[in-house]
C-alpha positions, 0 to 999 in steps of 0.5 A, spaced: 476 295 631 480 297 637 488 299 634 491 300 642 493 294 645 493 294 653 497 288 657 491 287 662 493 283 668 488 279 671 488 276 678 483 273 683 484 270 690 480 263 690 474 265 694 475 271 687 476 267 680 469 266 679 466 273 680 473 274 674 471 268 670 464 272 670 467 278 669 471 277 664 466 273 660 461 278 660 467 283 657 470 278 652 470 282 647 473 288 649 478 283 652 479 280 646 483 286 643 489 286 648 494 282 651 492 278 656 496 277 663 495 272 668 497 268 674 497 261 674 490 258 675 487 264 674 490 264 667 488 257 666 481 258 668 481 264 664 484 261 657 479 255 657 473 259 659 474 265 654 478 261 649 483 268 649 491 267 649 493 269 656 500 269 658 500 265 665 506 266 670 505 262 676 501 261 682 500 267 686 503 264 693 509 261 689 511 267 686 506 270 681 504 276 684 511 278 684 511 277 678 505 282 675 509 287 680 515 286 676 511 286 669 509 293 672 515 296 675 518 294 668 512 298 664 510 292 661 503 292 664 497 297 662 492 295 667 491 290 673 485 287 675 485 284 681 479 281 684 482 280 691 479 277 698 478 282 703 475 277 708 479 271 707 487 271 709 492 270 705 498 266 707 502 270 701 499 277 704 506 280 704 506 278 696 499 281 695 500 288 699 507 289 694 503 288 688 498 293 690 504 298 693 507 296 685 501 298 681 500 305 686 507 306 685 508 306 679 501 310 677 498 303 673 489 303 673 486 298 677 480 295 679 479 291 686 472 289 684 467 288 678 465 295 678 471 299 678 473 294 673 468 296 669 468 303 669 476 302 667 475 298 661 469 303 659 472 309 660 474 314 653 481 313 656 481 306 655 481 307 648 486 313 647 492 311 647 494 314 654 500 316 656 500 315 663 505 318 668 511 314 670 514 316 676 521 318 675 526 314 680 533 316 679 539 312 684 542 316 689 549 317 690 553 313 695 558 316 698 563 310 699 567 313 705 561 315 709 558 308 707 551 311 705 547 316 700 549 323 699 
């Protein structure tokens, strides 16, 4: 019985869902231990496909990979794996590069491709309750007569 419960996003780009479902399918049951997040039609895919509970936001390009950022800047996401297009463009790349930007800032594991993915979930860490570390980021003072920080 696994007692730690990680918030796992899961997110692939179009030409990627099938390689996920895949995936996912495969580690299912290590899956099913943790609480799932997703973005708009991958959730979907993933919620019928594996019968797990999974928390759908929107559409990546409509404002769902924002959402896993925020999700991640707020502490609420464990782990993000993102099966993501390296030859395709994206018309919401700005989108996917902040996301990717949130997950490093904010020291979250994650996993572009099936392999990494594996590694992360059959990690001894992964089923530790793993403190990460969260970087500190304090608001600078500003300085009203100056108009900026101090």
């Amino acid at each position: 019985m696994h007692a730690i419960r990680h918030s796992i996003a899961l997110v692939a780009h179009d030409n990627k869902k099938v390689d996920l479902v895949r995936w996912a399918e495969f580690n299912r049951g290590t899956l099913s231990h943790h609480r799932l997040w997703a973005t708009g039609t991958t959730g979907t895919i993933l919620a019928y496909e594996l019968g797990l509970e999974v928390h759908r936001l929107l559409s990546g390009p409509v404002g769902g990979d924002q959402q896993i950022g925020a999700k991640i800047a707020e502490g609420e996401i464990d782990m993000l794996i993102f099966f993501w297009d390296p030859l395709e463009a994206q018309p919401h790349d700005p989108d996917v590069k902040a996301l990717l930007r949130l997950g490093a800032l904010w020291n979250v594991p994650m996993a572009c491709n099936a392999a990494t993915a594996d590694m992360l979930i059959s990690s001894p860490v992964f089923r530790e309750d793993y403190a990460r570390n969260r970087p500190e980021f304090t608001p600078r003072a500003w300085d009203h007569t100056a108009g900026g920080p101090v």
